[in-house]
C-alpha positions in Angstrom: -38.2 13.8 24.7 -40.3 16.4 22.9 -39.0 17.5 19.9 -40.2 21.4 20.0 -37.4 22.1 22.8 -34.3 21.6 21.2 -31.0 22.3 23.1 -29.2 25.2 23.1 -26.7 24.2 20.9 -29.4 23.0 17.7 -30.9 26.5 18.4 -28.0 28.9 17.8 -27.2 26.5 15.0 -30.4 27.5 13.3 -30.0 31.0 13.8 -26.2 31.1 12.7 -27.9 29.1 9.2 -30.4 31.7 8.9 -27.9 34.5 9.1 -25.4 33.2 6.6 -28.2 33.1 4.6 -28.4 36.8 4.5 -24.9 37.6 3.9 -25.1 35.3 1.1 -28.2 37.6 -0.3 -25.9 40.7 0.3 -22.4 39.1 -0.9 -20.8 38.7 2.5 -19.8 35.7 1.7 -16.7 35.2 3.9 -19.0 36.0 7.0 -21.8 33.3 5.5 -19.3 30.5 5.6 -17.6 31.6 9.1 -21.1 31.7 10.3 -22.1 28.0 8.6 -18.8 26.4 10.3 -20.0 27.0 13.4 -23.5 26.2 13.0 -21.5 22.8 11.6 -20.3 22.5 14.8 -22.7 23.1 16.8 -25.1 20.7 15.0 -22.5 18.0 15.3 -22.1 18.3 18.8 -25.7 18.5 19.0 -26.3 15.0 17.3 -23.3 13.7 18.8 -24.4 14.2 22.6 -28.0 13.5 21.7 -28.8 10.8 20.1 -31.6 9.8 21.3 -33.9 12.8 20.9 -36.9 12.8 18.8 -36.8 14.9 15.6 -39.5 16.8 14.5 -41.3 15.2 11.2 -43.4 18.3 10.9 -43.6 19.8 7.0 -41.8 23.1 8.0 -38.7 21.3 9.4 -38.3 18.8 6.2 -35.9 20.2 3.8 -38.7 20.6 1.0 -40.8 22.6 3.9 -37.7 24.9 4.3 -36.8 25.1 0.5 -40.2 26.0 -0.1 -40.1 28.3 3.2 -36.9 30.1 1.6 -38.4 30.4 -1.9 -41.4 32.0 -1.0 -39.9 34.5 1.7 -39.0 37.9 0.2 -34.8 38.3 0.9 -33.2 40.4 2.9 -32.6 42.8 -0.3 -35.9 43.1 -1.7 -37.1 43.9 1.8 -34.9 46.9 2.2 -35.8 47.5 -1.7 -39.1 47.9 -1.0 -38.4 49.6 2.6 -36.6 52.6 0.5 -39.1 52.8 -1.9 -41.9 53.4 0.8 -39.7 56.0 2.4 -38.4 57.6 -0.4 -38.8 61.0 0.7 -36.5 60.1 3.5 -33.7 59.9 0.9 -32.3 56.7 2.7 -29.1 55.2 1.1 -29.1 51.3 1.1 -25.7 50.1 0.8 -25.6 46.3 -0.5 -22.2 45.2 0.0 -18.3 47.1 0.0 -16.3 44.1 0.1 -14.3 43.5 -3.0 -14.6 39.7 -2.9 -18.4 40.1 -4.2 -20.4 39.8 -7.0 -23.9 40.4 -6.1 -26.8 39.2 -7.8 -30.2 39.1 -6.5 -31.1 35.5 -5.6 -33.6 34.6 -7.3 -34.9 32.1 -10.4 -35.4 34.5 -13.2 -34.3 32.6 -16.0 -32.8 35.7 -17.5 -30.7 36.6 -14.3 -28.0 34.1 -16.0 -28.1 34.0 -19.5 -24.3 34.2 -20.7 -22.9 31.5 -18.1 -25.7 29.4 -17.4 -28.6 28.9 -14.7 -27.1 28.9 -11.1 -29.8 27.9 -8.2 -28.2 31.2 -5.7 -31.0 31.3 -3.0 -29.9 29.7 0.8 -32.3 27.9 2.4 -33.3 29.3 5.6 -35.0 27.0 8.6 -38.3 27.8 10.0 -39.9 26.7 13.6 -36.5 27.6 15.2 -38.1 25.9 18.0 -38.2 22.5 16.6 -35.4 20.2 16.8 -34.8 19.1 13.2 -31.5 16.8 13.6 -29.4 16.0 11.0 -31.5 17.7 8.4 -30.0 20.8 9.9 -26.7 19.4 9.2 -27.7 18.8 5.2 -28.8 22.4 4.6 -25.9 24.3 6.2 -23.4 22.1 4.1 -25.6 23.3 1.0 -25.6 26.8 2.1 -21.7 26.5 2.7 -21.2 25.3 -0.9 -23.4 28.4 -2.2 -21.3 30.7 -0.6 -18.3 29.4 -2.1 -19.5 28.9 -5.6 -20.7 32.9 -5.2 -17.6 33.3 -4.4 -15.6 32.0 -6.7 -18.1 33.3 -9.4 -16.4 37.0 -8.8 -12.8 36.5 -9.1 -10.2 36.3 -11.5 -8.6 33.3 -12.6 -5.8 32.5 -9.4 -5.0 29.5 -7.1 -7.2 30.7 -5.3 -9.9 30.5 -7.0 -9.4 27.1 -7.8 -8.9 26.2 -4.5 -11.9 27.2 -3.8 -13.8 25.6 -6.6 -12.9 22.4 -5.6 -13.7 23.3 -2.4 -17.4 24.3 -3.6 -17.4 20.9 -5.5 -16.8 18.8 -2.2 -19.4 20.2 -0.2 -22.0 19.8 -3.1 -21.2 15.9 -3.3 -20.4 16.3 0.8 -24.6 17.5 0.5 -26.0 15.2 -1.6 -24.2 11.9 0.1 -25.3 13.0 3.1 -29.3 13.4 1.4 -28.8 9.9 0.4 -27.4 9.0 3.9 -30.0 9.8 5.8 -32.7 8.7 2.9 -31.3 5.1 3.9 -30.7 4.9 7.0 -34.3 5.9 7.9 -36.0 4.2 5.2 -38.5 2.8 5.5 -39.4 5.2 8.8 -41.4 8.4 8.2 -38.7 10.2 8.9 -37.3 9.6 5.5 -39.4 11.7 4.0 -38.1 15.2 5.9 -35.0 14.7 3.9 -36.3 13.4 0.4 -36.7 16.5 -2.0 -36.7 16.1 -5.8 -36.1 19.7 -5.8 -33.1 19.7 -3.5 -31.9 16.6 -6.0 -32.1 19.4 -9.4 -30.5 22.1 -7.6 -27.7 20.2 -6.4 -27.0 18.6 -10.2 -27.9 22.4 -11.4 -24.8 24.0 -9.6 -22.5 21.3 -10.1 -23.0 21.4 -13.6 -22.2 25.5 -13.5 -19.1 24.5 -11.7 -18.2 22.2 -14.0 -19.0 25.2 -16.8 -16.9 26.9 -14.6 -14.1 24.8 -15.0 -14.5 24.4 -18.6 -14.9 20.3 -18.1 -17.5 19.8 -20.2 -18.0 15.8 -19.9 -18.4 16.5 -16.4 -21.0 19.6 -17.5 -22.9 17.6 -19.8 -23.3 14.6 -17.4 -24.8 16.5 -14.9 -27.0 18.4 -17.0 -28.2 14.7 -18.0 -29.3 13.7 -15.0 -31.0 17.0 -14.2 -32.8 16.5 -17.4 -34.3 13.1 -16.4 -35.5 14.6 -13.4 -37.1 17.6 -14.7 -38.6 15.3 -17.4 -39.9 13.1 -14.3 -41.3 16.2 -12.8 -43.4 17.4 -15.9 -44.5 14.0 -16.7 -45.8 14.0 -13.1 -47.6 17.5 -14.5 -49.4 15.4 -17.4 -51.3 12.7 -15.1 -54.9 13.1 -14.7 -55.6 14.6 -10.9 -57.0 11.3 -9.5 -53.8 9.4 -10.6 -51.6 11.6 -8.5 -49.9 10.3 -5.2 -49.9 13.1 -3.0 -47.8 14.0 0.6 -48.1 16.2 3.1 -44.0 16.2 3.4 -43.0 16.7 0.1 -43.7 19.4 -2.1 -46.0 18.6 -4.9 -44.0 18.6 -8.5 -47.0 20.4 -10.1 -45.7 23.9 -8.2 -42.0 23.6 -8.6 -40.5 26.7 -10.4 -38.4 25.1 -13.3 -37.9 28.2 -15.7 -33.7 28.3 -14.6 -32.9 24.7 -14.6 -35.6 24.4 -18.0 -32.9 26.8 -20.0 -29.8 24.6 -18.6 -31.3 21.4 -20.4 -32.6 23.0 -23.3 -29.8 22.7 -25.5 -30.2 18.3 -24.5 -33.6 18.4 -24.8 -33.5 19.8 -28.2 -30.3 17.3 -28.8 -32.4 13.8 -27.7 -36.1 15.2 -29.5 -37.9 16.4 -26.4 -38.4 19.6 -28.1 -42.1 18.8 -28.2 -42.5 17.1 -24.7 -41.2 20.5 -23.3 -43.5 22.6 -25.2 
């Protein structure tokens, strides 16, 4: 079956992801997740009933193709930013959020958007080709998206129950995310259809945010462990960044380490680097 004509079902999925997405860029955050539970649904019902439809291996449905889609598309804020400024004569008001539950930040990777608490990866990843059927990846990135939400969420209130609640809440989908990353990674392998859900990026924002939870939380064995393993990746990444040009394995469907924006996670693992003597490797 061709994989451009996805059912119904996979479609309205996408386009409930993609609008979660902008209430998480705005602060609605209790309309992101209601919005990601059903496109949760839907998906699973999707995959459930149809098993044996093809998925599409095409860069723009992998999860790097839509990280890097997400990143390099201006949010819903800038865009009515920039809208107001263009029509300033207008005198248009651009309210971005009334709901007390926020605590709105624009979501993007300035490293100095979070320098008291920390680097926290706060940009959703949207889908492109809504017309592709992209299977379980769908699946992966609305259970990331769910756990961004609720981390954002949690980020703005005081110290209750329910907070807490929903910090561990925030914790399960991120290890719910990255299980189900590895999952699919081998249970395809070695198909080609691995690669649409192997992402070293996806793999250093998931250990970014979990570390700021466990910041959050104040368990710093936790915090440090993750930063760790963050830390060996990033190194991995700018080693990658050293090797001469014709040494380089490249990939159509994964995005190459050389453009991966590191500034935020960089001043997470600073204080390690400077701990373990990669002071100098970083420089």
């Amino acid at each position: 079956m061709n994989p451009t004509f996805p059912a119904s079902s996979h479609l309205y999925a996408k386009k409930l992801n993609n609008s979660a997405a902008s209430c998480i860029e705005i602060g609605y955050y209790s309309r992101a997740i209601t919005a990601l539970q059903k496109a949760l649904v839907l998906n699973k019902h999707f995959n459930t009933n149809d098993k044996g439809r093809e998925v599409c291996k095409c860069y723009n449905c992998a999860l790097d193709g839509c990280i890097d889609f997400s990143e390099n598309s201006p949010s819903i804020v800038t865009t009515a930013i920039c809208e107001y400024s263009s029509n300033s004569k207008k005198k248009r008001k651009i309210t971005l959020s009334t709901s007390k539950e926020n605590f709105w930040k624009p979501p993007n990777n300035n490293p100095h958007e979070d320098s008291d608490d920390g680097h926290i990866y706060r940009r959703p990843i949207r889908v492109d080709c809504e017309c592709h059927n992209m299977g379980s990846t769908l699946y992966l990135i609305a259970t990331f998206n769910m756990a961004l939400a609720h981390h954002l969420q949690a980020i703005g209130m005081g110290n209750t129950e329910r907070r807490e609640k929903i910090i561990n809440k925030t914790l399960v989908l991120y290890k719910l995310a990255y299980k189900w990353q590895m999952k699919l990674i081998f249970d395809t392998s070695p198909s080609p259809s691995c690669s649409t859900v192997t992402s070293i990026r996806f793999n250093m924002i998931i250990r970014n945010n979990v570390s700021q939870i466990y910041s959050l939380v104040n368990n710093h064995a936790k915090h440090k462990r993750c930063l760790q393993h963050l830390l060996s990746i990033v190194m991995v990444v700018m080693e990658y960044r050293t090797r001469p040009q014709n040494n380089r394995v490249s990939s159509s469907n994964t995005k190459d380490p050389r453009y991966m924006e590191l500034d935020g996670f960089l001043q997470n693992v600073t204080p390690l680097m400077l701990q373990q003597g990669h002071c100098a490797d970083a420089a």
